[in-house]
N, CA, C and O atoms as a Tinker XYZ file with bonds, in Angstrom:
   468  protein
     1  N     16.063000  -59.626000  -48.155000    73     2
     2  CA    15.117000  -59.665000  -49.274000    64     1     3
     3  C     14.848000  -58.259000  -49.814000    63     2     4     5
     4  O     14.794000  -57.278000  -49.072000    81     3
     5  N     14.709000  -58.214000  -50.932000    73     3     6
     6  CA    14.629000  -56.932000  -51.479000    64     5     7
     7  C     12.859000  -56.879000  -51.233000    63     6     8     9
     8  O     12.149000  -57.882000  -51.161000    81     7
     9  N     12.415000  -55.544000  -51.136000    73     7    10
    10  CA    11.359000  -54.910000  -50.124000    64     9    11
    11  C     10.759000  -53.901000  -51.597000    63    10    12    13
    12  O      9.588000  -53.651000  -51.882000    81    11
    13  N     11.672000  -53.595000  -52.130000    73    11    14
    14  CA    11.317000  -52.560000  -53.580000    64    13    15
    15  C     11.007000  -53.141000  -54.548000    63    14    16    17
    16  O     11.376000  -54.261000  -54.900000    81    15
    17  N      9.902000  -52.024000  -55.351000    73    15    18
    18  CA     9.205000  -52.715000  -56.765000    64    17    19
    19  C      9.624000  -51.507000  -57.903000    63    18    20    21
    20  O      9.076000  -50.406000  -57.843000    81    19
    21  N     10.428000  -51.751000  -58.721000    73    19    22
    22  CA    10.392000  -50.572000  -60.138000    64    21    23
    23  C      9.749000  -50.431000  -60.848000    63    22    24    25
    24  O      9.511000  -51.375000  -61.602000    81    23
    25  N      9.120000  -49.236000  -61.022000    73    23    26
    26  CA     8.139000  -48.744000  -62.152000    64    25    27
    27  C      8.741000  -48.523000  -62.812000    63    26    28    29
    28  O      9.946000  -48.302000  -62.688000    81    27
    29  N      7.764000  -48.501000  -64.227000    73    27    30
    30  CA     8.487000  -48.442000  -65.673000    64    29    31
    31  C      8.304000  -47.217000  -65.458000    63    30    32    33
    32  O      7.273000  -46.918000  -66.061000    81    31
    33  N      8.812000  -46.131000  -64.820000    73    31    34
    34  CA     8.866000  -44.922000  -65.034000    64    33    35
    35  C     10.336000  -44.906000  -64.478000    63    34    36    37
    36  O     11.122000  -44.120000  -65.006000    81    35
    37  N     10.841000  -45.850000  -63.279000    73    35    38
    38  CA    12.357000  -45.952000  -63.085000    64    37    39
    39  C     11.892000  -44.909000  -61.401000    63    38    40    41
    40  O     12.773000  -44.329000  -60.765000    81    39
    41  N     10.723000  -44.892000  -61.067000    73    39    42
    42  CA    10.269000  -44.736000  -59.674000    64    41    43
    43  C     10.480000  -46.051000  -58.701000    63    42    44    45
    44  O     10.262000  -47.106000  -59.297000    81    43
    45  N     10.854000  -46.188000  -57.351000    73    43    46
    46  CA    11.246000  -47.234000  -56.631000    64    45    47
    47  C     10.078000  -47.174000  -55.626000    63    46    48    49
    48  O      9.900000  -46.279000  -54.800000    81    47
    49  N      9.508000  -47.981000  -55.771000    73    47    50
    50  CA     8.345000  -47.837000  -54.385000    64    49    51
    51  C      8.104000  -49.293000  -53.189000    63    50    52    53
    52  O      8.794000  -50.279000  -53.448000    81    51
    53  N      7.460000  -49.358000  -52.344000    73    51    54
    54  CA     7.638000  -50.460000  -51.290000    64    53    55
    55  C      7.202000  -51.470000  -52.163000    63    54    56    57
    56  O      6.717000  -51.081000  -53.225000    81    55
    57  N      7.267000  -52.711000  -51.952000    73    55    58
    58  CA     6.734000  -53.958000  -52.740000    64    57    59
    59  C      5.145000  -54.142000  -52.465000    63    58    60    61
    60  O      4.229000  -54.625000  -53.132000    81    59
    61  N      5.239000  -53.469000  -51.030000    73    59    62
    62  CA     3.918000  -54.107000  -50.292000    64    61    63
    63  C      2.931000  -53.142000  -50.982000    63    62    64    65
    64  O      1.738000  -53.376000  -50.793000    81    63
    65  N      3.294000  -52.001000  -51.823000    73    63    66
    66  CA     2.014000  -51.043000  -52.829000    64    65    67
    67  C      1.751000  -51.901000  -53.859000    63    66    68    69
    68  O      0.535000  -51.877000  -54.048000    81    67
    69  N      2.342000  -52.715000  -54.689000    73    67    70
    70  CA     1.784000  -53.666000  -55.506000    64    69    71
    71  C      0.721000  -53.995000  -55.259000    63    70    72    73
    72  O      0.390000  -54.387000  -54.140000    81    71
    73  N     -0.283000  -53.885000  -56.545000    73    71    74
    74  CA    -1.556000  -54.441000  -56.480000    64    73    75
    75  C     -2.078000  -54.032000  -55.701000    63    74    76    77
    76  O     -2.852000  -54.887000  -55.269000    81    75
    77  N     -2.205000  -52.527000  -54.819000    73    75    78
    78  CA    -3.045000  -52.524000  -54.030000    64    77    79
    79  C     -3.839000  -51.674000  -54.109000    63    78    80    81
    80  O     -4.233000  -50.878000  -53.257000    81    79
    81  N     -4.237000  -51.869000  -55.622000    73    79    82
    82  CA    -5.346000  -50.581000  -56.289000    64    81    83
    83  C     -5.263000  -49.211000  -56.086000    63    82    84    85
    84  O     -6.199000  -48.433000  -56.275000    81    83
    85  N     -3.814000  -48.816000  -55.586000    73    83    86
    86  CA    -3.598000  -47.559000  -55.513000    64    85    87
    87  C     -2.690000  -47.593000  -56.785000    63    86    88    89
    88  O     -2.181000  -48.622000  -57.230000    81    87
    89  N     -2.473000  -45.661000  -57.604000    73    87    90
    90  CA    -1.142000  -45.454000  -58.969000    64    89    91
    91  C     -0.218000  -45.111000  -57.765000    63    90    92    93
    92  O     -0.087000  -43.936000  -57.422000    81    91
    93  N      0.520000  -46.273000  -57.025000    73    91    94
    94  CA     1.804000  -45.197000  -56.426000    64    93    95
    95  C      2.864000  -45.435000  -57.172000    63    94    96    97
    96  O      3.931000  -45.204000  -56.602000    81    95
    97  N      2.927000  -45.814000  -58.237000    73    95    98
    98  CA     4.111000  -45.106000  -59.313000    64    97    99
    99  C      3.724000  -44.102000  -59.936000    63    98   100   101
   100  O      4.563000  -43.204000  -59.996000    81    99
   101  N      2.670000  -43.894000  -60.474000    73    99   102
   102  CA     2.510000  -42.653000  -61.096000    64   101   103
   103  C      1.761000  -43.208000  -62.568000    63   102   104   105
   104  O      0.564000  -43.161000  -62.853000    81   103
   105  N      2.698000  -43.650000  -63.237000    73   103   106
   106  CA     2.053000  -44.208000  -64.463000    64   105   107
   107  C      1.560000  -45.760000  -63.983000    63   106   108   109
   108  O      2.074000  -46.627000  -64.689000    81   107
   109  N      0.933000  -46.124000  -63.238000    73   107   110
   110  CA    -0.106000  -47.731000  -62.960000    64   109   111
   111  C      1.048000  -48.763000  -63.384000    63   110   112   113
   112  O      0.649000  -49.750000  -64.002000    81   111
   113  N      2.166000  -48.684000  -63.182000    73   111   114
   114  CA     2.559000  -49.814000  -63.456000    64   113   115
   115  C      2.700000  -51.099000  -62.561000    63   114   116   117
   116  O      2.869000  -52.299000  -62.780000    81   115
   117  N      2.513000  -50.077000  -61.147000    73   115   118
   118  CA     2.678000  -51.211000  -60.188000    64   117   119
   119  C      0.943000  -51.563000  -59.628000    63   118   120   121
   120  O      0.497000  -51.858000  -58.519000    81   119
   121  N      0.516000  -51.434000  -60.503000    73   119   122
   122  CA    -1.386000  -51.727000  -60.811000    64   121   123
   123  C     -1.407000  -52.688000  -61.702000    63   122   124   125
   124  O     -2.452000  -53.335000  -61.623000    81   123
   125  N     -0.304000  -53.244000  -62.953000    73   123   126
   126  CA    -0.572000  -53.669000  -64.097000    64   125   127
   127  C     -0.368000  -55.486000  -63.572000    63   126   128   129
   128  O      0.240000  -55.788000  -62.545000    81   127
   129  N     -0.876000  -56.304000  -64.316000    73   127   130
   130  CA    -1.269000  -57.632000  -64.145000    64   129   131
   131  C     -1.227000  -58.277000  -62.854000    63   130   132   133
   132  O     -0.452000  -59.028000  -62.262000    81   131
   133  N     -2.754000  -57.507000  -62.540000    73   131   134
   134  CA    -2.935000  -57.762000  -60.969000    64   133   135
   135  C     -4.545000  -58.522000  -60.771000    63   134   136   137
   136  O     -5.182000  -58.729000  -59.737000    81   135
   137  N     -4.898000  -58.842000  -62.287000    73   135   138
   138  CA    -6.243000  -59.245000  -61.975000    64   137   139
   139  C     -6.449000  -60.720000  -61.635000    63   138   140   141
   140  O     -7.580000  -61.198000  -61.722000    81   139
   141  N     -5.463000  -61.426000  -61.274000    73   139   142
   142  CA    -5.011000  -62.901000  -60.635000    64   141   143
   143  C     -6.040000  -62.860000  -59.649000    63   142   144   145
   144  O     -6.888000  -63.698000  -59.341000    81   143
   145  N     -5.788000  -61.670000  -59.196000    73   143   146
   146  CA    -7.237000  -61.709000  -57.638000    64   145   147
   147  C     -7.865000  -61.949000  -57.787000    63   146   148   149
   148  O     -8.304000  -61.591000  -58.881000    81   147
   149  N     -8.676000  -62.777000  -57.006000    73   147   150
   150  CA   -10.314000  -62.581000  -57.108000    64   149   151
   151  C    -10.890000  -62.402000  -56.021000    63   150   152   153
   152  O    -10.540000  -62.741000  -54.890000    81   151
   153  N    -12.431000  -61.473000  -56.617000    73   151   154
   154  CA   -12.916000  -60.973000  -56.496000    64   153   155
   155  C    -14.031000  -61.641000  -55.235000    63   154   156   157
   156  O    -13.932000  -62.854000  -55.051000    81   155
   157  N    -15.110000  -60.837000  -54.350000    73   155   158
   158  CA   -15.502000  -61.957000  -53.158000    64   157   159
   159  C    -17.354000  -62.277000  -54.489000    63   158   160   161
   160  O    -17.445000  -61.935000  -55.668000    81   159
   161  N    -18.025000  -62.718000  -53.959000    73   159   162
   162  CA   -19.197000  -62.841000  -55.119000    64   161   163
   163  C    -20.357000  -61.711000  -55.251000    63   162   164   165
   164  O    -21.267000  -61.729000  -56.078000    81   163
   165  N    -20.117000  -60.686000  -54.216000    73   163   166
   166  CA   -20.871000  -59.336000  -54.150000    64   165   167
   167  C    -20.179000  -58.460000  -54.913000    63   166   168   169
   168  O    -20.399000  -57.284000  -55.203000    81   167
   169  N    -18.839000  -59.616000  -55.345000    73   167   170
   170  CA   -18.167000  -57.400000  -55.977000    64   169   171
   171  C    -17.851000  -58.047000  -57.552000    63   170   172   173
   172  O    -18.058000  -59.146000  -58.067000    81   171
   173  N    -17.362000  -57.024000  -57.928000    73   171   174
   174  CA   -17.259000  -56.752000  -59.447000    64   173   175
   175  C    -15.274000  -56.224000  -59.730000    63   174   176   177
   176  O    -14.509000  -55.367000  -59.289000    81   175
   177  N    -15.221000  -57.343000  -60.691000    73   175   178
   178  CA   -13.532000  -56.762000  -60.708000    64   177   179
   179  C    -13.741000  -55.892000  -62.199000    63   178   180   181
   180  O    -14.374000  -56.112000  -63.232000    81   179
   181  N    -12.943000  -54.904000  -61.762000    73   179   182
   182  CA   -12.286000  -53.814000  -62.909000    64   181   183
   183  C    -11.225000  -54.532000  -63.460000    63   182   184   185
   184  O    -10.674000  -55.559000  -63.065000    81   183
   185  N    -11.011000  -53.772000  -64.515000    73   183   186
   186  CA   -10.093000  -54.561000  -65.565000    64   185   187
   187  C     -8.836000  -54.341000  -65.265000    63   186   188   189
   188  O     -7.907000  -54.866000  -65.879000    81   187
   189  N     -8.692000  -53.517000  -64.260000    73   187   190
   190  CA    -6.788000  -53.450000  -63.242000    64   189   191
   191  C     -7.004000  -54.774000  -62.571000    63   190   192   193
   192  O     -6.180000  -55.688000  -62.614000    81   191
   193  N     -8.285000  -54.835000  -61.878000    73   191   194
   194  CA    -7.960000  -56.408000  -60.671000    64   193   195
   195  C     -9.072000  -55.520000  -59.787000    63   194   196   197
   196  O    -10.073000  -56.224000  -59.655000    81   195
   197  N     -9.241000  -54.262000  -59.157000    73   195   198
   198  CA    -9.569000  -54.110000  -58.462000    64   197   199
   199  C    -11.143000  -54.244000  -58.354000    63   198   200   201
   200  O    -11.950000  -53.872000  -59.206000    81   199
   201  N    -11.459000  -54.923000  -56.990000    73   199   202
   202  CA   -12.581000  -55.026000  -57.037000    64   201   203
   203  C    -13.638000  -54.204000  -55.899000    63   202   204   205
   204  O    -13.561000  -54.028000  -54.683000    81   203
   205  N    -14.617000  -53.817000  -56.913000    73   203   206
   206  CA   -15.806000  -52.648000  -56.356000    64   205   207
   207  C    -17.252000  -53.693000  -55.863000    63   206   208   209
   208  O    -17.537000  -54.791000  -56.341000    81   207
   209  N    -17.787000  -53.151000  -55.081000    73   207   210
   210  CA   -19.304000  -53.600000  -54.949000    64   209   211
   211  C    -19.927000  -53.605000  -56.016000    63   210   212   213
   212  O    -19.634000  -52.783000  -56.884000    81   211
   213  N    -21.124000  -54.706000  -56.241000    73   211   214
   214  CA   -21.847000  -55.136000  -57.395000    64   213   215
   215  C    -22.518000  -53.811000  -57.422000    63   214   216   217
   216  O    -22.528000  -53.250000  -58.518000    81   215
   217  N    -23.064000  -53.224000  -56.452000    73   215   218
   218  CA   -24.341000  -52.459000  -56.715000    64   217   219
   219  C    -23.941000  -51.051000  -56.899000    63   218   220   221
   220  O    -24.805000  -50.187000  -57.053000    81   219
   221  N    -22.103000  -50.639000  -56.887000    73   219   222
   222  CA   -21.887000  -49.613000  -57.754000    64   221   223
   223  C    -21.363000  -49.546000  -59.224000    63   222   224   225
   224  O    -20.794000  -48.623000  -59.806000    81   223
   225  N    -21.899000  -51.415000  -59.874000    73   223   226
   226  CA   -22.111000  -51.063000  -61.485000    64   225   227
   227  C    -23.188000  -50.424000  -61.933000    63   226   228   229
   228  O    -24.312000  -50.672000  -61.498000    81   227
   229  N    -22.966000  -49.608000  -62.775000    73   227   230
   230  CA   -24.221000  -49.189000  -63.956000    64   229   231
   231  C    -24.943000  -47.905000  -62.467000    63   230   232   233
   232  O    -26.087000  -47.479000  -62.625000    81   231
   233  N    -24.297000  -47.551000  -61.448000    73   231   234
   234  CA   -24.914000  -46.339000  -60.315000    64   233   235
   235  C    -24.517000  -44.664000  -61.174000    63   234   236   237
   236  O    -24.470000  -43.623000  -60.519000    81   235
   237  N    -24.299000  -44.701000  -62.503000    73   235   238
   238  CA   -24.085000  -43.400000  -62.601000    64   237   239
   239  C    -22.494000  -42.736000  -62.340000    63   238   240   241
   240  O    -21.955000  -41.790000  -62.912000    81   239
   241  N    -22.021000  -43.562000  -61.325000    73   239   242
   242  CA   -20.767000  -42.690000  -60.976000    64   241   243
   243  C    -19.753000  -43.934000  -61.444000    63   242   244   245
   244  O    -20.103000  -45.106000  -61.586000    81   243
   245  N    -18.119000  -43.280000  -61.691000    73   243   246
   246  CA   -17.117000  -44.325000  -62.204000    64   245   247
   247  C    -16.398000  -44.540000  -61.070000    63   246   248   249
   248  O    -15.655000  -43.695000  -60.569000    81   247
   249  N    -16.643000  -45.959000  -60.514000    73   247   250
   250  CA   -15.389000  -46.599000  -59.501000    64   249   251
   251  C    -14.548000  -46.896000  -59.698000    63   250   252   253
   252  O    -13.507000  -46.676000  -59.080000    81   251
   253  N    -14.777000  -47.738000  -60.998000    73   251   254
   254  CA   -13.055000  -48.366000  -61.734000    64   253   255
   255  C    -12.803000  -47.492000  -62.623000    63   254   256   257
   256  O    -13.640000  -46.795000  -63.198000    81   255
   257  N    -11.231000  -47.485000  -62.834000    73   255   258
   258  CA   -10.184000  -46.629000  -63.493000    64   257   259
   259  C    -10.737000  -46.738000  -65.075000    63   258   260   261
   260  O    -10.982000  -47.757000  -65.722000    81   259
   261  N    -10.836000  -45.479000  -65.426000    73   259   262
   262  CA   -11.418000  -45.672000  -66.363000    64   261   263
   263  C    -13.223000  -45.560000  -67.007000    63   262   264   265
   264  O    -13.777000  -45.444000  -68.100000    81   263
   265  N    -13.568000  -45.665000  -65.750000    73   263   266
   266  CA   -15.229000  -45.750000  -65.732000    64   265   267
   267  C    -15.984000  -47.240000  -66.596000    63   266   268   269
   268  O    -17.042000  -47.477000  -67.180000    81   267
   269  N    -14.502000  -48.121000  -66.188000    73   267   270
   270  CA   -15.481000  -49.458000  -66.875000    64   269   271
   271  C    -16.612000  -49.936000  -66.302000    63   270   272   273
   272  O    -17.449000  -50.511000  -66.997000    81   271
   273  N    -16.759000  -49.788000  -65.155000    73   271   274
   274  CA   -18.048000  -50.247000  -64.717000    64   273   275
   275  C    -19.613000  -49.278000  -64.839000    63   274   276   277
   276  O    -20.702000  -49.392000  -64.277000    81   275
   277  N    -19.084000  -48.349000  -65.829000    73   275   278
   278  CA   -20.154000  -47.479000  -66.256000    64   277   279
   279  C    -20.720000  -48.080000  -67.986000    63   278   280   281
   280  O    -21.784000  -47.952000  -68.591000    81   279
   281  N    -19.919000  -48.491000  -68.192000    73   279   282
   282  CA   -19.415000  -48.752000  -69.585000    64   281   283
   283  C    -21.092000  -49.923000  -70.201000    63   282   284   285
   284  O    -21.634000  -50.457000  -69.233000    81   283
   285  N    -21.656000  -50.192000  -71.350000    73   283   286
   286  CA   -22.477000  -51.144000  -71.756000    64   285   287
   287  C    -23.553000  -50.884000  -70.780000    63   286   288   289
   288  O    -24.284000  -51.870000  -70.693000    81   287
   289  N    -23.961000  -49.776000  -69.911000    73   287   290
   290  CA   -25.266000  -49.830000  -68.700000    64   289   291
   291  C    -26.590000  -49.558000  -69.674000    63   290   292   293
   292  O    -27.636000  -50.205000  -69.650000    81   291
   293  N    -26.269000  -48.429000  -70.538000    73   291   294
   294  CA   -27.849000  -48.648000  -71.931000    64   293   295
   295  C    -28.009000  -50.131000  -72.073000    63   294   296   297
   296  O    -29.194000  -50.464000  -72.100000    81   295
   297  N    -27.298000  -50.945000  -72.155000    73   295   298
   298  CA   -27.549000  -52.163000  -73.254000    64   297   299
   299  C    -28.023000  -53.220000  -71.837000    63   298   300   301
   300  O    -28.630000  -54.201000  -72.267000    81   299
   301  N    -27.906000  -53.238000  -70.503000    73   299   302
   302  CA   -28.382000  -54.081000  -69.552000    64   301   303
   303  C    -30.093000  -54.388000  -69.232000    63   302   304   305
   304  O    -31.060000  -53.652000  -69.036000    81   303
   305  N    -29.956000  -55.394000  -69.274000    73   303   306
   306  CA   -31.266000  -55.671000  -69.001000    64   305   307
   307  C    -31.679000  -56.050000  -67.476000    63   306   308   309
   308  O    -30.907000  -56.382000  -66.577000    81   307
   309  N    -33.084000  -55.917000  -67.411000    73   307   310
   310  CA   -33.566000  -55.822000  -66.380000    64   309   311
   311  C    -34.299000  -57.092000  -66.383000    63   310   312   313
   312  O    -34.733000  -57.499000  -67.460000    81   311
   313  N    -34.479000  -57.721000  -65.387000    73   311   314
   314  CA   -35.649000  -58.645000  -64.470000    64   313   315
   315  C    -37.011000  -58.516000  -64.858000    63   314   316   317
   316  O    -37.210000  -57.305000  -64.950000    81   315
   317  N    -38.185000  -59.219000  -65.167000    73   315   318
   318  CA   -39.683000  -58.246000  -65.222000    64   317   319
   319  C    -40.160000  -57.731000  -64.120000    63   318   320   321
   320  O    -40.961000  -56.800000  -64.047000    81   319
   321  N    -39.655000  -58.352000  -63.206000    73   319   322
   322  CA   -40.101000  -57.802000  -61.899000    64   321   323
   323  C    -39.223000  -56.702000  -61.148000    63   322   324   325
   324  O    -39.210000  -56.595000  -59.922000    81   323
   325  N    -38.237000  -55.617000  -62.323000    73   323   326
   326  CA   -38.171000  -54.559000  -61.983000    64   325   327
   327  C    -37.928000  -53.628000  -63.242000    63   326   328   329
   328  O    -38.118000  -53.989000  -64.403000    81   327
   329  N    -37.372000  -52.069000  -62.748000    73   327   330
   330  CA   -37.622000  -51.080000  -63.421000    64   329   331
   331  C    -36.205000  -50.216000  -64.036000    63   330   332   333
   332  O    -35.238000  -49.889000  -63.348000    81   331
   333  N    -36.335000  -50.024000  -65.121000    73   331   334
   334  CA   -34.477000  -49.505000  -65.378000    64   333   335
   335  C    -34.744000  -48.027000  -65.568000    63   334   336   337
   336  O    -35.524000  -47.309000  -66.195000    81   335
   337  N    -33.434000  -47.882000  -64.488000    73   335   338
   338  CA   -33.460000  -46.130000  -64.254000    64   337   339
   339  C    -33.091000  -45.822000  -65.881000    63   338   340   341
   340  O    -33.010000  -46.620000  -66.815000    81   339
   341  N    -32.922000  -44.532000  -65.857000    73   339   342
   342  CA   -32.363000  -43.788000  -67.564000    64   341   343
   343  C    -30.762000  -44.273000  -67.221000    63   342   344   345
   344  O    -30.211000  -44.476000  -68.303000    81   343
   345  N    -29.969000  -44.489000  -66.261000    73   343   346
   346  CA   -28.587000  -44.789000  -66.582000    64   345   347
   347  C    -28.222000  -46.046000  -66.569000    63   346   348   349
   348  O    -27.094000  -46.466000  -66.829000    81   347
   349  N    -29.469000  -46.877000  -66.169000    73   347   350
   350  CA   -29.171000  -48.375000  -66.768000    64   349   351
   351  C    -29.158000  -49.397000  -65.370000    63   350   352   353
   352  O    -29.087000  -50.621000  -65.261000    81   351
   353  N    -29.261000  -48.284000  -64.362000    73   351   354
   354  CA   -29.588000  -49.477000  -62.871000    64   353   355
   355  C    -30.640000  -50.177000  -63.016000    63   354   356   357
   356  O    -31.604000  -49.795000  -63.679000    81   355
   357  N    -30.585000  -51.132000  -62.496000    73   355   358
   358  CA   -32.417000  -51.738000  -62.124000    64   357   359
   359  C    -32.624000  -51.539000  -61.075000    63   358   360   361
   360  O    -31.646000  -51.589000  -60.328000    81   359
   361  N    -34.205000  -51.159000  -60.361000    73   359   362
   362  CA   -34.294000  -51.192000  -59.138000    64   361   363
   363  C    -35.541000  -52.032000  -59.403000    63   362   364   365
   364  O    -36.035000  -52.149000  -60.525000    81   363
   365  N    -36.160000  -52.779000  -57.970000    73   363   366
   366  CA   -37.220000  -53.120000  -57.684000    64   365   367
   367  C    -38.843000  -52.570000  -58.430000    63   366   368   369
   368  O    -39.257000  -51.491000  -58.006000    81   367
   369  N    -39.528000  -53.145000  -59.271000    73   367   370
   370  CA   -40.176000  -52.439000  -59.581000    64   369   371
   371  C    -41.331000  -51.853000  -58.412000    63   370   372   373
   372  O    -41.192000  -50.643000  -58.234000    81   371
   373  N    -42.046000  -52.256000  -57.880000    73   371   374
   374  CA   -42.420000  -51.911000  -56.611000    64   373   375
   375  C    -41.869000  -49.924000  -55.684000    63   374   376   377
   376  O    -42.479000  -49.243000  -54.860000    81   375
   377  N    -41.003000  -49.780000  -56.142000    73   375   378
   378  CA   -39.705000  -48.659000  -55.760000    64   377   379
   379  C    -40.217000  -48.020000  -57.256000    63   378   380   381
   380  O    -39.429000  -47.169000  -57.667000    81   379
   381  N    -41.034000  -48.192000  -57.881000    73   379   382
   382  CA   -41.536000  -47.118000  -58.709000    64   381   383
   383  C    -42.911000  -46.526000  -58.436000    63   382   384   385
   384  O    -43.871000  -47.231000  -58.126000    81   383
   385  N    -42.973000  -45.102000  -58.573000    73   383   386
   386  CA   -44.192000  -43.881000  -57.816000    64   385   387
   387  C    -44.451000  -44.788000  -56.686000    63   386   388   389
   388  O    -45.550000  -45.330000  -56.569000    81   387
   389  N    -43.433000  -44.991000  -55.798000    73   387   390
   390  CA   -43.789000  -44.894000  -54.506000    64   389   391
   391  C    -43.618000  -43.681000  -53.455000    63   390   392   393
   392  O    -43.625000  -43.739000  -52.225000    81   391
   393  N    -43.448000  -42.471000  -54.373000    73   391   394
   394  CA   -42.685000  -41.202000  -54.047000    64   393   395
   395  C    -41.517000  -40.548000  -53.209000    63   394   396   397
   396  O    -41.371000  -39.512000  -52.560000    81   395
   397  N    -40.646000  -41.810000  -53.582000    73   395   398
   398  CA   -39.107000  -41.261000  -53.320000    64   397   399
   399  C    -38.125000  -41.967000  -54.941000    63   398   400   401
   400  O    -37.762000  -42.886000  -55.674000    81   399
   401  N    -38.167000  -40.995000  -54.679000    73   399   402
   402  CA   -36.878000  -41.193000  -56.163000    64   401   403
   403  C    -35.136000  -42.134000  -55.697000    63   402   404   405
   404  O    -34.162000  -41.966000  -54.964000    81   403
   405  N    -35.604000  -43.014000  -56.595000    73   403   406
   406  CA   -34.509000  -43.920000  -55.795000    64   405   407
   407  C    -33.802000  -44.169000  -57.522000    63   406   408   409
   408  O    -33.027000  -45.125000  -57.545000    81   407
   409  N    -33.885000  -43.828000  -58.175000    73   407   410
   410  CA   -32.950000  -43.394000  -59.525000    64   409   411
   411  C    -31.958000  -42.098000  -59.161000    63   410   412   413
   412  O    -32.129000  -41.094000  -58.469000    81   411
   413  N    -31.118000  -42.474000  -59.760000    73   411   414
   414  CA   -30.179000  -40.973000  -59.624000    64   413   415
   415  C    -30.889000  -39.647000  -60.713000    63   414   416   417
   416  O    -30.533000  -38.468000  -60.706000    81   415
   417  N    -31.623000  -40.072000  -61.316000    73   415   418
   418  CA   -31.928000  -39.204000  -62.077000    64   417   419
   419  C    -33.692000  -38.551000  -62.156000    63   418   420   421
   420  O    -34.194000  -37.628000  -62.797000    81   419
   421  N    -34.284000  -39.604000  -61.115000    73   419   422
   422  CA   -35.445000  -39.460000  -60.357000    64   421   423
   423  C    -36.671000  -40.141000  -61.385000    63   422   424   425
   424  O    -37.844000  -39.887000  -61.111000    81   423
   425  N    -36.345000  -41.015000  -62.577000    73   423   426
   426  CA   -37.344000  -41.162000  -63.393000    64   425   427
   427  C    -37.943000  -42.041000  -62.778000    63   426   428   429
   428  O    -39.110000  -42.047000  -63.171000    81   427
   429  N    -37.721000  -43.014000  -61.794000    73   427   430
   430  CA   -39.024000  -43.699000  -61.296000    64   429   431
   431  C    -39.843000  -42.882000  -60.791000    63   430   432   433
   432  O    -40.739000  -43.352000  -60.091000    81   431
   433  N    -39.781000  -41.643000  -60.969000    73   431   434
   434  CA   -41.194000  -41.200000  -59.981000    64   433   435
   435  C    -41.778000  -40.120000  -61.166000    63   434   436   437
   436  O    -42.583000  -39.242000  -60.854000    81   435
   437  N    -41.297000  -40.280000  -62.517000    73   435   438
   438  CA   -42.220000  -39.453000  -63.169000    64   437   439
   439  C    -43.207000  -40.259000  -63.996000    63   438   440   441
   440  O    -43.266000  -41.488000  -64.024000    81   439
   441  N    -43.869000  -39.524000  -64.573000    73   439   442
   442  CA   -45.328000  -39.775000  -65.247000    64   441   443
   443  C    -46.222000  -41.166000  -64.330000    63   442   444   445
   444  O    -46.870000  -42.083000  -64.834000    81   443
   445  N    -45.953000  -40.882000  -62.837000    73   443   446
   446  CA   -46.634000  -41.644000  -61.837000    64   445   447
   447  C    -48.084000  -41.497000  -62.255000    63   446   448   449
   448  O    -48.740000  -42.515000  -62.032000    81   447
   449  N    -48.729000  -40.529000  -62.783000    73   447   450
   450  CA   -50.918000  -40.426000  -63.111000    64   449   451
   451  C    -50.877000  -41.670000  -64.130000    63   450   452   453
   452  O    -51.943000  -42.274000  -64.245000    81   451
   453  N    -49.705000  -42.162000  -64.938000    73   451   454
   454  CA   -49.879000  -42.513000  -66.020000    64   453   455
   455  C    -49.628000  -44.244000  -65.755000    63   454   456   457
   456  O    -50.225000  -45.043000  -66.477000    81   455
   457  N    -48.849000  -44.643000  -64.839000    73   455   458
   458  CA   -47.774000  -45.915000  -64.313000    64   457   459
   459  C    -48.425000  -46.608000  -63.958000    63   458   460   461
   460  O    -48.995000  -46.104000  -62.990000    81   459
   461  N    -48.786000  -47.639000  -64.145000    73   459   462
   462  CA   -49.688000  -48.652000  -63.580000    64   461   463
   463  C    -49.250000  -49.997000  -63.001000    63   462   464   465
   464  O    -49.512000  -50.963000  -63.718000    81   463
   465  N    -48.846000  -50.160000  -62.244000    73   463   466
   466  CA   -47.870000  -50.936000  -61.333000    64   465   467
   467  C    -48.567000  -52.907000  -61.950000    63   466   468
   468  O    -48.060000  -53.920000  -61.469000    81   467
């Protein structure tokens, strides 16, 4: 059985790197129509296939290629019963001026004299 996969770059790599959310061709080809997978119900698939934890969408930092899971975090809405950081997480509202900054950017804990839970 043939064991090799060709990239459209004309790179030969193991079969078994397919889809396995790594570029080991170089140009993603052996990344490309891999989103057949699915995903378990805690995670979040990127638009390669690969799938990240729910709770590093909209965290500020880019997991998927590309930074899609950073992507639309202004426009998310929140729960009433919590609080949206400036980059678009929600946390617990409760987890606001409780004096640890649990935003990446620390705004649950400002204008706390003013916050009225």
């Amino acid at each position: 059985p043939d064991t090799s996969f060709k990239c459209d770059n004309g790179r030969c790599i193991s079969a078994t790197w397919v889809c396995d959310t790594e570029n080991d061709c170089g140009d993603n080809s052996d990344e490309m129509n891999c989103s057949q997978r699915s995903c378990s119900p805690d995670e979040y698939q990127c638009p390669n296939g690969e799938c990240i934890r729910k709770r590093w969408v909209c965290d500020g930092e880019p997991d998927c290629e590309g930074g899609a899971d950073e992507k639309d975090c202004a426009n998310s809405k929140c729960k009433e019963s919590q609080f949206r950081c400036m980059g678009g997480v929600c946390i617990p509202r409760d987890l606001v001026c409780d004096g640890f900054p649990d935003c990446k950017q620390k705004d649950d804990e400002d204008n706390c004299g003013k916050f009225s839970k």
